[in-house]
C-alpha positions in Angstrom: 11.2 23.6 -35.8 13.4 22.4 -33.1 12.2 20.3 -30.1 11.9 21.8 -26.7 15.0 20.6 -24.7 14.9 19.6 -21.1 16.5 22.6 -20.0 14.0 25.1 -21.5 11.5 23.2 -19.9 12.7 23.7 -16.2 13.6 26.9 -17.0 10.0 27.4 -17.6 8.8 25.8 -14.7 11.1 27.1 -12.3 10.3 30.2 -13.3 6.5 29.8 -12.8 7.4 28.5 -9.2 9.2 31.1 -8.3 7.6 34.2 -10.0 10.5 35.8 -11.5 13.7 35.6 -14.1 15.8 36.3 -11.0 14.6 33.7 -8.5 14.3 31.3 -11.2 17.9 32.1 -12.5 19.0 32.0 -8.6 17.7 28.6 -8.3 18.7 26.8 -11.2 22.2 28.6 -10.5 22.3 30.5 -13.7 22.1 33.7 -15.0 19.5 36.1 -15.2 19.7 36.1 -19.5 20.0 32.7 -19.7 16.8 31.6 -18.1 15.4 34.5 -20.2 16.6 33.0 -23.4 15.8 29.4 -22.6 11.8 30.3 -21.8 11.7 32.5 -25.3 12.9 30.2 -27.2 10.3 27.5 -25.8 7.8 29.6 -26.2 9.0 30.2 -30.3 9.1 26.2 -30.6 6.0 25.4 -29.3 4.7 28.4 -31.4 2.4 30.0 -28.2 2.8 32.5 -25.7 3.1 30.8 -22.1 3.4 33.7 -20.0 1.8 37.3 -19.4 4.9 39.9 -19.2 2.4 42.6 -18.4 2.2 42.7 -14.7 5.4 42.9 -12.6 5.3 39.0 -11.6 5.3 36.8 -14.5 2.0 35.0 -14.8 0.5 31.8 -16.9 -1.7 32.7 -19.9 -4.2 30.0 -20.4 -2.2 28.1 -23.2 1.0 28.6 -20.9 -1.5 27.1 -18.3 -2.5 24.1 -20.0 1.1 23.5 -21.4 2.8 23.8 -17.6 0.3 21.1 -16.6 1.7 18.5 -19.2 5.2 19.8 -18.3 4.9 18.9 -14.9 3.8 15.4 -15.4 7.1 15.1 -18.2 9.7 16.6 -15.4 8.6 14.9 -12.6 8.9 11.3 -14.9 11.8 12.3 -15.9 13.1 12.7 -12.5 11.9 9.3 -11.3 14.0 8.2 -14.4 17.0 10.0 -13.3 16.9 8.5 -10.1 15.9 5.1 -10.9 19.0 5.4 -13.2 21.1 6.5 -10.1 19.8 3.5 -8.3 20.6 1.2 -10.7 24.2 2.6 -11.8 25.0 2.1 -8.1 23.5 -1.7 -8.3 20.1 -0.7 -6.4 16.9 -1.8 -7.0 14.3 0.6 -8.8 11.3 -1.3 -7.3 10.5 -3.2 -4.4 7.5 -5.5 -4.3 6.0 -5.9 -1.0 2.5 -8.0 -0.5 0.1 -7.0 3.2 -1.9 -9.8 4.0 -5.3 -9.4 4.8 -5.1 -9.5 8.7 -2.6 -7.3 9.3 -2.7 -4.3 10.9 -2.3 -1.5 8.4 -0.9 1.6 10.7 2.2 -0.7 12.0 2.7 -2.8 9.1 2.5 0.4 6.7 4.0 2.8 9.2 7.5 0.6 9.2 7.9 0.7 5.4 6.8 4.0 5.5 9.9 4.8 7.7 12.3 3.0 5.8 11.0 4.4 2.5 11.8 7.3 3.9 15.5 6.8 3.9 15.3 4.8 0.5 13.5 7.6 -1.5 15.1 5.8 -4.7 13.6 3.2 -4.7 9.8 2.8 -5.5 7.8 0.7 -3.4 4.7 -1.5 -5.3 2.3 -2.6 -2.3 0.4 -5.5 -2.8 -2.7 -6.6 -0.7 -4.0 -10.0 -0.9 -5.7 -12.4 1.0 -5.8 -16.3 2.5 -3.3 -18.1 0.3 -2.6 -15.0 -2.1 0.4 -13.6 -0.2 2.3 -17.3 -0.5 1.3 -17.5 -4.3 2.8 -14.1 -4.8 5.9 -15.2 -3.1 6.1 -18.8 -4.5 5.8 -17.1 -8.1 8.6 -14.9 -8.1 6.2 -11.7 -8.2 7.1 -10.1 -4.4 10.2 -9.5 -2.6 8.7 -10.3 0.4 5.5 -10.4 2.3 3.4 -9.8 6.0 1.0 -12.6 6.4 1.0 -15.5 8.6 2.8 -18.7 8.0 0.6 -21.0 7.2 3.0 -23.6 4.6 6.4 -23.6 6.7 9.2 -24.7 4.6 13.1 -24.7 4.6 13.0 -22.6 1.4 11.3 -19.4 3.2 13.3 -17.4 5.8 10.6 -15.6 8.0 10.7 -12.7 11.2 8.4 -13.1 13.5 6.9 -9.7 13.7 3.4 -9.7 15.6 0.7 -12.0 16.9 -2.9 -11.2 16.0 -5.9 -12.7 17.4 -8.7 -13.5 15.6 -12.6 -13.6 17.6 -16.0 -14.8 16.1 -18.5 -12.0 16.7 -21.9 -10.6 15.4 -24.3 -7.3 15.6 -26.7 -7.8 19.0 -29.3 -9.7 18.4 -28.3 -11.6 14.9 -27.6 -15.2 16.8 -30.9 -15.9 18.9 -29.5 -18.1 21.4 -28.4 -16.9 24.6 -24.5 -15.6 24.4 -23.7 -17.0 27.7 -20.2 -18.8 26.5 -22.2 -21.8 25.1 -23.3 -20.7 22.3 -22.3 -24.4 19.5 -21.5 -25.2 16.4 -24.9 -26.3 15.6 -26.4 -22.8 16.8 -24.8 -21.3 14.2 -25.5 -23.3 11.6 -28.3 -21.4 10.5 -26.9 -18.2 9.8 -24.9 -16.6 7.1 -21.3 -16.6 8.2 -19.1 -14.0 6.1 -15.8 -15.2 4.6 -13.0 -13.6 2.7 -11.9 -14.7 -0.6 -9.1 -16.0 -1.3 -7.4 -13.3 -3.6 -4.7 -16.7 -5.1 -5.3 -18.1 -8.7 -5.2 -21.4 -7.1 -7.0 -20.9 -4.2 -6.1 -23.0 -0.6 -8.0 -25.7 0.2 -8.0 -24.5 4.1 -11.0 -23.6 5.5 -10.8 -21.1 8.4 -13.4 -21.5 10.5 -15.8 -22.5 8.0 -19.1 -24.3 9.3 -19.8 -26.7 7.0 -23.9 -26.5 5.8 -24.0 -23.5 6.7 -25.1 -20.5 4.6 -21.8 -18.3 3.6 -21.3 -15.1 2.0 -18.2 -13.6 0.0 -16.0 -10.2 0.5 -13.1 -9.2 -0.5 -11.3 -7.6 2.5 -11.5 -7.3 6.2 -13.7 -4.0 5.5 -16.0 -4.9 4.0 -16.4 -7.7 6.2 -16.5 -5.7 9.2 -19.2 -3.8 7.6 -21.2 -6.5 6.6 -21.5 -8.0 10.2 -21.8 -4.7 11.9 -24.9 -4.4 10.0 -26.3 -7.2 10.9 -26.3 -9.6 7.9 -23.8 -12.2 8.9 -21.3 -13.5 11.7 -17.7 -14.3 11.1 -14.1 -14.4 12.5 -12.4 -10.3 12.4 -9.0 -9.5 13.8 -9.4 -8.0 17.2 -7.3 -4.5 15.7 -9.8 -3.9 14.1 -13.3 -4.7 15.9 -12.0 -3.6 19.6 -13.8 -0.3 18.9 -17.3 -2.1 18.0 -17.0 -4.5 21.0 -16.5 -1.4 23.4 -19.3 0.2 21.8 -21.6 -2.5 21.7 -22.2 -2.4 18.0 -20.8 -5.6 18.2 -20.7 -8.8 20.4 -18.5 -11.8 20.8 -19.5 -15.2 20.3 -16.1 -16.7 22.1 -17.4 -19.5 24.3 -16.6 -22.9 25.2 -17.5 -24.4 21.8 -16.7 -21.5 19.8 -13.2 -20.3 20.0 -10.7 -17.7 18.4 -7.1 -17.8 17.8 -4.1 -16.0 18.1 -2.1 -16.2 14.4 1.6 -15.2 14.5 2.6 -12.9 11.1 6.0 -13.3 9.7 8.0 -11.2 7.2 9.0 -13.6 5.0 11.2 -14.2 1.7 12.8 -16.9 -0.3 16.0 -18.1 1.0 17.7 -18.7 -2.0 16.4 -15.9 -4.1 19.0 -12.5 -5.0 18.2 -9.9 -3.2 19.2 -6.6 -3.8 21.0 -3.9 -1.2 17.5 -2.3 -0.2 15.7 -5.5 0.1 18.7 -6.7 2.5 18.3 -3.6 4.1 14.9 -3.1 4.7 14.8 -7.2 6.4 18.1 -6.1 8.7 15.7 -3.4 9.6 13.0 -5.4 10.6 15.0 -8.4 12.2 16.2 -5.4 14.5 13.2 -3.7 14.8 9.2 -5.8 15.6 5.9 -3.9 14.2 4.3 -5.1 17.6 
């Protein structure tokens, strides 16, 4: 028996999208018997029958059904591969590798690749999210193009755009921290109480401690969400980016613990890549685009 060839198959499948030999034929921009000929002889290789002639509109029997579902999947990787190909025949990349760190703010930070995916539909982007020193591991290793996190190891082989400044604020449900929040809330008031840190998401994790209170009782998430969570409910205090506790404060399911002993801070985040690395057209394009264009 001979294989189905990649034309039967979108012959097929254009033909179930558009309900008839003639629109199929019309799209495809072939004729009317040839898109006939190509979905019989299919349906003689694979040895069912895919479609119910009875009715005026061709329909899907349910091994035609089953069999359109697998077909699908196979045209649509085939036409990622048919792209990537284009890409890479006209010396484009087929991947970009991007890594979000943990404090930035999703709908900007997403919404700018998002438009210039838009314009590189070629190219497929892998998003990476990691936390702490994760982001700078990625990058040090070779593993990301570039990344959004805040520069915390400057160094003359990274290139960096400043992009956006986010502030970071110790807060806790009402009523978790006993003493008075009057601005003097100290160091040693909090010491009793579980304070909620992220984990560092790198194999070799930083030795930097954020905010840590040393002796006091900690526990461990993975993400700003989860964090958030954890301290809305009332079982630990910790430093969250304003972006995304301004809602809680306003609401009073949170409170903030700023004061004179107890402060935030405001952490600039950078694009950054490595100077000396290759990188492709799209990567050069999408860091002109943001060099001439700030999230924030």
């Amino acid at each position: 028996m001979n294989e189905p060839t990649l034309f039967q198959l979108q012959c097929f499948e254009a033909l179930v999208s558009e309900g008839s030999f003639a629109a199929a034929a019309a799209r495809l921009n072939r004729t009317h018997p040839t898109v006939h000929a190509a979905v019989a002889a299919l349906e003689a290789q694979v040895g069912m029958v895919l479609l119910d002639r009875t009715a005026y509109r061709v329909s899907l029997t349910a091994q035609g059904a089953a069999f359109r579902s697998r077909a699908t999947v196979f045209l649509g990787q085939y036409e990622s591969l048919r792209r990537e190909a284009a890409q890479l025949a006209a010396g484009q990349e087929a991947e970009l590798r991007v890594v979000v760190g943990d404090l930035c703010p999703l709908p900007e930070t997403l919404g700018s690749l998002r438009r210039f995916f838009e314009t590189s539909a070629g190219t497929r982007l892998t998003l990476l999210f990691e936390a702490i020193s994760g982001p700078w591991e990625r990058l040090r290793d070779g593993e990301c193009d570039l990344f959004f996190h805040h520069l915390d190891k400057p160094s003359p082989e990274i290139e960096a755009i400043e992009l956006f400044e986010v502030r970071l604020m110790p807060v806790a449900a009402p009523g978790f921290i006993k003493p008075r929040l009057d601005g003097s809330i100290t160091i040693d008031d909090l010491r009793p109480y579980v304070q909620c840190v992220i984990r560092d998401t790198s194999r070799q994790p930083s030795a930097a401690s954020y905010y840590l209170i040393e002796g006091a009782p900690t526990c461990t998430v993975p993400d700003q969400l989860m964090k958030r969570e954890l301290i809305v409910q009332g079982l630990a205090w910790g430093h969250m980016p304003s972006h995304l506790v301004a809602d809680d404060l306003m609401e009073h399911r949170l409170v903030s613990l700023e004061g004179r002993n107890l402060r935030g801070a405001a952490l600039k985040h950078y694009a950054a890549r490595r100077r000396h690395a290759v990188h492709g057209p799209v990567a050069q394009t999408l860091w002109t685009q943001l060099q001439e264009l700030k999230i924030g």
